[in-house]
C-alpha positions as CSV (number, residue, x, y, z in Angstrom):
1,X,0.0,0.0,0.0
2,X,3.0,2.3,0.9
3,X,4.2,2.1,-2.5
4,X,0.9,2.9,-4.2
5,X,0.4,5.7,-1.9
6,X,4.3,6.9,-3.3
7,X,3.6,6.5,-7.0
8,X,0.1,8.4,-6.7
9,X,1.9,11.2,-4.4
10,X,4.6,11.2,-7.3
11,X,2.1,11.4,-10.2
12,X,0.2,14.5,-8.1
13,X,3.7,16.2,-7.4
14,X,4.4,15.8,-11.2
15,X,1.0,16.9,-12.4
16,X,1.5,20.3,-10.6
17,X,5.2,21.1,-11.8
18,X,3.9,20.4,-15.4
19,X,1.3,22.8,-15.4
20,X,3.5,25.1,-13.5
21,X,6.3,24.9,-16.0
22,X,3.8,25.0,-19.3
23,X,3.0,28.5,-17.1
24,X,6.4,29.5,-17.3
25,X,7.0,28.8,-20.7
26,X,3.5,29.8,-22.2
27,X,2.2,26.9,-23.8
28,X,-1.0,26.9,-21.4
29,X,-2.0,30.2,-19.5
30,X,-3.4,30.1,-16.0
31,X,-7.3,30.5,-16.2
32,X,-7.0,27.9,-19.2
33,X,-8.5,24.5,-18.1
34,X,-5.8,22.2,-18.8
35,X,-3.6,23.9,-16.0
36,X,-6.6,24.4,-13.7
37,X,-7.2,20.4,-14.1
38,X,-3.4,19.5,-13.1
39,X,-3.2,22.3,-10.2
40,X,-6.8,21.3,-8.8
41,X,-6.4,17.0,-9.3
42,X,-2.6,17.5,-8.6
43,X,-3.1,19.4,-4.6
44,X,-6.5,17.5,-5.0
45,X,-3.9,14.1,-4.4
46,X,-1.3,15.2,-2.0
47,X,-3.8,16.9,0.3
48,X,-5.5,13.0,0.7
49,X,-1.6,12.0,1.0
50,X,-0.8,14.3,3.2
51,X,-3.7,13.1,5.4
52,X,-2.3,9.4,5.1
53,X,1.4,10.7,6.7
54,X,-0.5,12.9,8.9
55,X,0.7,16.2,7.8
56,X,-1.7,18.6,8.9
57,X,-0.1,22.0,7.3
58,X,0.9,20.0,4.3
59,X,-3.3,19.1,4.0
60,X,-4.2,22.8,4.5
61,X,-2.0,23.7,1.6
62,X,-2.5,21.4,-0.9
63,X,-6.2,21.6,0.3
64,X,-6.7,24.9,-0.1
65,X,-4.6,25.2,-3.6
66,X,-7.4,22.6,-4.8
67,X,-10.2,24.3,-3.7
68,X,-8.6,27.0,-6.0
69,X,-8.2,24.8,-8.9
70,X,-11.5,24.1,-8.9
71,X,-13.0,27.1,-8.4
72,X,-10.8,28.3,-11.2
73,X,-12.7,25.4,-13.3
74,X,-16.4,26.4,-12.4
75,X,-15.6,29.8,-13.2
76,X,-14.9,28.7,-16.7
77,X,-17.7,26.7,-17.0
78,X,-19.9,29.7,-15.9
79,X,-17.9,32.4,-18.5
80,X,-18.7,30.1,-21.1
81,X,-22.3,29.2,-20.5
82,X,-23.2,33.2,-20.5
């Protein structure tokens, strides 16, 4: 289960420096929804790992920069229903 729990940590970890670094670089933007999907999934899975070692300030960060992500997401949705 350890391992598991390292590979899906790893996979999180790498989803968020992707979208960070097509930031950087600007092949995606940040109110696009491919780097809204990495950054919210991405915290989305280190916050639940982060609850699993029981690191509490760890949780609250990747938690809130989720919450973010997502919001980021239904905001999109909303701009392009009106």
């Amino acid at each position: 289960m350890d391992v598991a729990w390292q590979v899906v940590s790893f996979l999180g970890m790498a989803a968020l420096l992707f979208a960070y670094l097509a930031n950087r670089r600007g092949t995606w933007t940040q109110d696009g929804p491919k780097y809204l999907w990495c950054n919210a999934l991405g915290a989305l899975v280190l916050a639940a790992y982060s609850v699993r070692i029981e690191q509490w300030v760890f949780f609250i960060l990747e938690g809130w920069w989720s919450v973010e992500g997502f919001r980021g997401l239904w905001a999109l949705r909303r701009a392009r229903a009106a």
